[in-house]
C-alpha positions as CSV (number, residue, x, y, z in Angstrom):
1,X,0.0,0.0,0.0
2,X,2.9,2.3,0.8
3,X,4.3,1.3,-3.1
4,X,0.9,2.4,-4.3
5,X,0.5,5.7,-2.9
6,X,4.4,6.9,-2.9
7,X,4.0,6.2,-6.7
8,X,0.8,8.2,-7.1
9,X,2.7,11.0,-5.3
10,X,2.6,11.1,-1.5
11,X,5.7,12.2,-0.1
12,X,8.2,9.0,0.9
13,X,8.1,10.4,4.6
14,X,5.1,9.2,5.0
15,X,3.7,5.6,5.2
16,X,1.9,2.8,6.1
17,X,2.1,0.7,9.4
18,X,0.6,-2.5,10.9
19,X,-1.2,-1.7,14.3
20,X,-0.9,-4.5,16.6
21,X,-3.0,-3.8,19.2
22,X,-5.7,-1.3,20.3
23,X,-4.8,-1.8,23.8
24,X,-1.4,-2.7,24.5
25,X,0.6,0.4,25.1
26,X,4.0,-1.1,24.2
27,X,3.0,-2.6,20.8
28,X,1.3,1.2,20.1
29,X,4.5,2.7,20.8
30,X,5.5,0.8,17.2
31,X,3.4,3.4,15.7
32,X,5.4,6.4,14.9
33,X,3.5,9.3,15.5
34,X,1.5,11.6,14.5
35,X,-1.0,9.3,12.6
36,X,-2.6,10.5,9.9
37,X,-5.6,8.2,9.3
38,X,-6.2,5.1,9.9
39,X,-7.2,1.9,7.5
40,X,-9.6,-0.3,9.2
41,X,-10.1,-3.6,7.2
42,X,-12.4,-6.0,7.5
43,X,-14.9,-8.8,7.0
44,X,-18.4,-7.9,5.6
45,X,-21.0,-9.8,7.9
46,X,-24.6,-9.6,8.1
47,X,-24.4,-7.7,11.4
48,X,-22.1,-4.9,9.2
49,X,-25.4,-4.0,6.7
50,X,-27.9,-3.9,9.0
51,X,-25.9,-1.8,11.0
52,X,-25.2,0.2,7.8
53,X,-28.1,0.6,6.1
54,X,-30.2,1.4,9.5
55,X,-27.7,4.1,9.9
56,X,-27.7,5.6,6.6
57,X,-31.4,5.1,6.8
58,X,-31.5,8.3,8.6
59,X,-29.4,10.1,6.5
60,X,-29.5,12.7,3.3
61,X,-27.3,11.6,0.2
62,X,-24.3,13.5,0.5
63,X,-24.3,16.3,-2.3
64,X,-20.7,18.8,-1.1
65,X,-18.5,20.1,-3.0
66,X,-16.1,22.8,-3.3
67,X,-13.2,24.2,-1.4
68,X,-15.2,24.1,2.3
69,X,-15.6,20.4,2.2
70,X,-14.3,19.8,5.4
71,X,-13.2,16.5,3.7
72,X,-12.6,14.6,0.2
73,X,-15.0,12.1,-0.2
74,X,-15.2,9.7,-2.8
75,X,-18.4,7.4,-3.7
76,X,-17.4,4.2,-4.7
77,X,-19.1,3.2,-8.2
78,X,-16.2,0.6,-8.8
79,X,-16.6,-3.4,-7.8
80,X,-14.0,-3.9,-5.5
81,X,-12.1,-0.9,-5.6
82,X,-12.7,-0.6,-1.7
83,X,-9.0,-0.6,-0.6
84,X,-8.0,2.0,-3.5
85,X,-10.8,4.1,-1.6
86,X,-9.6,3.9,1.6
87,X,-6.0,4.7,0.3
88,X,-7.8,7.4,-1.5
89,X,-9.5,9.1,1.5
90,X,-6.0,8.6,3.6
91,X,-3.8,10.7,1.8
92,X,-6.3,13.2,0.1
93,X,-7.7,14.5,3.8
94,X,-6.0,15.7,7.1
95,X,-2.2,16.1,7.2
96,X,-1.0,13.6,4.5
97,X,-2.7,15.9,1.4
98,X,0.2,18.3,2.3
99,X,2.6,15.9,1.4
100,X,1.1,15.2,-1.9
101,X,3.8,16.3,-4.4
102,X,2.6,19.2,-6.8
103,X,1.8,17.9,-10.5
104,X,1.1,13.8,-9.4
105,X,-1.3,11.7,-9.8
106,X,-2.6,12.5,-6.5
107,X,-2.8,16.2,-6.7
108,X,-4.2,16.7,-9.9
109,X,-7.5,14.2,-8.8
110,X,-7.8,16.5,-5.8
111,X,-8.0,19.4,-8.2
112,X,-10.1,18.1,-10.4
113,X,-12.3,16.2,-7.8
114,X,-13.4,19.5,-5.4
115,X,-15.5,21.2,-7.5
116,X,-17.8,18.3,-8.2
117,X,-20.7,17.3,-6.8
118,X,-20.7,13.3,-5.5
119,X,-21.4,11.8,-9.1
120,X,-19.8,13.5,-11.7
121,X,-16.4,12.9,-8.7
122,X,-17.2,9.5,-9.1
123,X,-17.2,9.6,-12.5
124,X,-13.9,11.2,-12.6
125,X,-12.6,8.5,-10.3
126,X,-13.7,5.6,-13.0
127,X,-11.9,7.5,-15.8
128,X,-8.3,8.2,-14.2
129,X,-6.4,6.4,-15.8
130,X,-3.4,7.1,-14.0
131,X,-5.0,5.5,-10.7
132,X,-6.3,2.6,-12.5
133,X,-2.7,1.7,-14.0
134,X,-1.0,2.3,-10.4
135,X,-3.4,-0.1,-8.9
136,X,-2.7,-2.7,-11.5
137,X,1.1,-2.0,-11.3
138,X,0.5,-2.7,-7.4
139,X,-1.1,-6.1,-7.5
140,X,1.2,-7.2,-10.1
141,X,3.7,-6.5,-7.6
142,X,1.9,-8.6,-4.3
143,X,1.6,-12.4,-3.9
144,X,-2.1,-11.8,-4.9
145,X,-3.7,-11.4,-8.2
146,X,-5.5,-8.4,-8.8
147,X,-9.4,-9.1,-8.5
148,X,-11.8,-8.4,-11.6
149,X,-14.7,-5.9,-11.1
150,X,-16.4,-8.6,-10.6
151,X,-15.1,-10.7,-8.1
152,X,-16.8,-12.0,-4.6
153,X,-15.0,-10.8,-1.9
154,X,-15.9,-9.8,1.5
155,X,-13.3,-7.6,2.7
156,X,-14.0,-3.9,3.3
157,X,-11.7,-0.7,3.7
158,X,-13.0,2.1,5.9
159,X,-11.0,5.5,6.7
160,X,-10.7,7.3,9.8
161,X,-9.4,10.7,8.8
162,X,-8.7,14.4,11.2
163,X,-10.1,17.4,9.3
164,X,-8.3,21.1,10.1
165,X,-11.3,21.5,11.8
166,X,-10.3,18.9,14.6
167,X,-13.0,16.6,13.8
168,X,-13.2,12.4,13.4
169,X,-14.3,11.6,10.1
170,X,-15.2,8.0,8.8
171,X,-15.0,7.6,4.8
172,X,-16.7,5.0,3.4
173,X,-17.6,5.0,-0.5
174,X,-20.3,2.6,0.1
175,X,-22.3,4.9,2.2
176,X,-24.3,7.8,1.8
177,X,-21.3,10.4,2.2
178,X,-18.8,11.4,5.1
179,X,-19.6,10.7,8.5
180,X,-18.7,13.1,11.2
181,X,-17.7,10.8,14.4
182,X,-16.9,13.9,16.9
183,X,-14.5,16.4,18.1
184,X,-10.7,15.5,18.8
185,X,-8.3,17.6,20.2
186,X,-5.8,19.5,18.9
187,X,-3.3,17.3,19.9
188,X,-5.1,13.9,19.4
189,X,-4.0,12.4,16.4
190,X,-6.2,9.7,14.8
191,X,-4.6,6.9,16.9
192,X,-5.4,8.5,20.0
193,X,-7.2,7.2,22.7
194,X,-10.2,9.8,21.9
195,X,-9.8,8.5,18.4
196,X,-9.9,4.9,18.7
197,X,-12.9,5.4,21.2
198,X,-15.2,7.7,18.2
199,X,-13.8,5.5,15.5
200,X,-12.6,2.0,15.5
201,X,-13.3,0.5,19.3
202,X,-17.4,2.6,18.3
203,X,-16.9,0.6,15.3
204,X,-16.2,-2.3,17.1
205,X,-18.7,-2.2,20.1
206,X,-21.3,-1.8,17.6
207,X,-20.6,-5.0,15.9
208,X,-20.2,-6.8,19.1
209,X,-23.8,-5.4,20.6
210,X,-25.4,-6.1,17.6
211,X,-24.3,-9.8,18.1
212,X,-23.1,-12.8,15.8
213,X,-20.8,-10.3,14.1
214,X,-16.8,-11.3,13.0
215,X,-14.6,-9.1,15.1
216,X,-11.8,-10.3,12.8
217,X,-10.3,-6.6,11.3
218,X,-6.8,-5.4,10.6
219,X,-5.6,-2.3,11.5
220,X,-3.0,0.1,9.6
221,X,-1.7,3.9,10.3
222,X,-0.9,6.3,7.5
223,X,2.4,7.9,10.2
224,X,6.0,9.2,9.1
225,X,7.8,7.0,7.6
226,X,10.7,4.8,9.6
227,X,13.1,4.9,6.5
């Protein structure tokens, strides 16, 4: 994931690291800090899309645009293109978009992308070709083969992102737009404990309430770069 995105332009200083452990101060103290966002992935279970769709239930579709989106979002019209989403909404939000180099793949989408509306961004998405051949480039390169459009998989990518206006956002193309999870601090960074507890352990308590779901999930920090 760090390959992908340092080719698309994000700065080398910055990349991405396996959390460990929600709890365990010493494996935290891996993470080298600040954290910019953080990748939740995980299995899609029953007890995800109810939880999901009763939420969005109560929700407007998302229609921002513009330079005072307090965030990028990105609605995800692409089968299985969920993990390029959340790499997309971690570096094009909070502190990693200013170490997007100038004239990359990366900065030009976020030019192009802020003035639109949800759909014709989408739209834009599906026809960039330059982030289409970087996300081939970067499966070629795993132990994996790429998936087709097509593909059953049950694996989904959600971001956790700090806005300049000190506030826990949770992208997700498959929803109904950004979702606001509360206030941080101006020194909490997205792996803080204020964090964790409006983002990923919420995320988590929900799916354990709701009961039968799979608290399987991985965990990874977009932080400075150890090299």
């Amino acid at each position: 994931m760090t390959s992908l995105v340092q080719k698309l332009g994000l700065s080398s200083s910055l990349a991405f690291h396996d959390v460990y452990s929600l709890d365990d101060p010493s494996l935290l103290a891996f993470v080298p800090r600040p954290v910019h966002a953080v990748l939740l992935v995980f299995p899609v279970s029953e007890t995800y899309e109810a939880a999901r769709t009763a939420e969005d239930s109560s929700l407007p579709d998302y229609s921002g645009s513009g330079a005072d989106e307090e965030v990028l979002w990105f609605r995800q019209t692409i089968g299985n293109a969920c993990g390029m989403m959340g790499l997309l909404h971690s570096t094009c939000n909070g502190g990693a978009k200013a170490l997007i180099a100038p004239q990359t793949p990366l900065a030009t989408l976020i030019t192009d992308a802020v003035p639109l509306s949800p759909e014709p961004r989408a739209r834009l998405l599906e026809t960039t070709s330059a982030i289409a051949s970087a996300h081939a480039s970067a499966a070629a390169e795993g132990d994996t083969a790429a998936l087709s459009a097509t593909a059953s998989v049950d694996l989904h990518f959600v971001a956790f992102v700090k806005s300049a206006h000190q506030n826990l956002w949770e992208l997700d193309g498959r929803r109904k737009g950004p979702l606001n999870r509360g206030a941080l601090g101006e020194a909490d960074d997205v792996l803080s404990e204020k964090a964790l507890g409006l983002g990923v352990r919420a995320f988590l308590k929900r799916e354990e309430a709701a009961g039968g779901g799979d608290l399987r999930f991985s965990l990874l920090a977009l932080a400075p770069s150890l090299e």
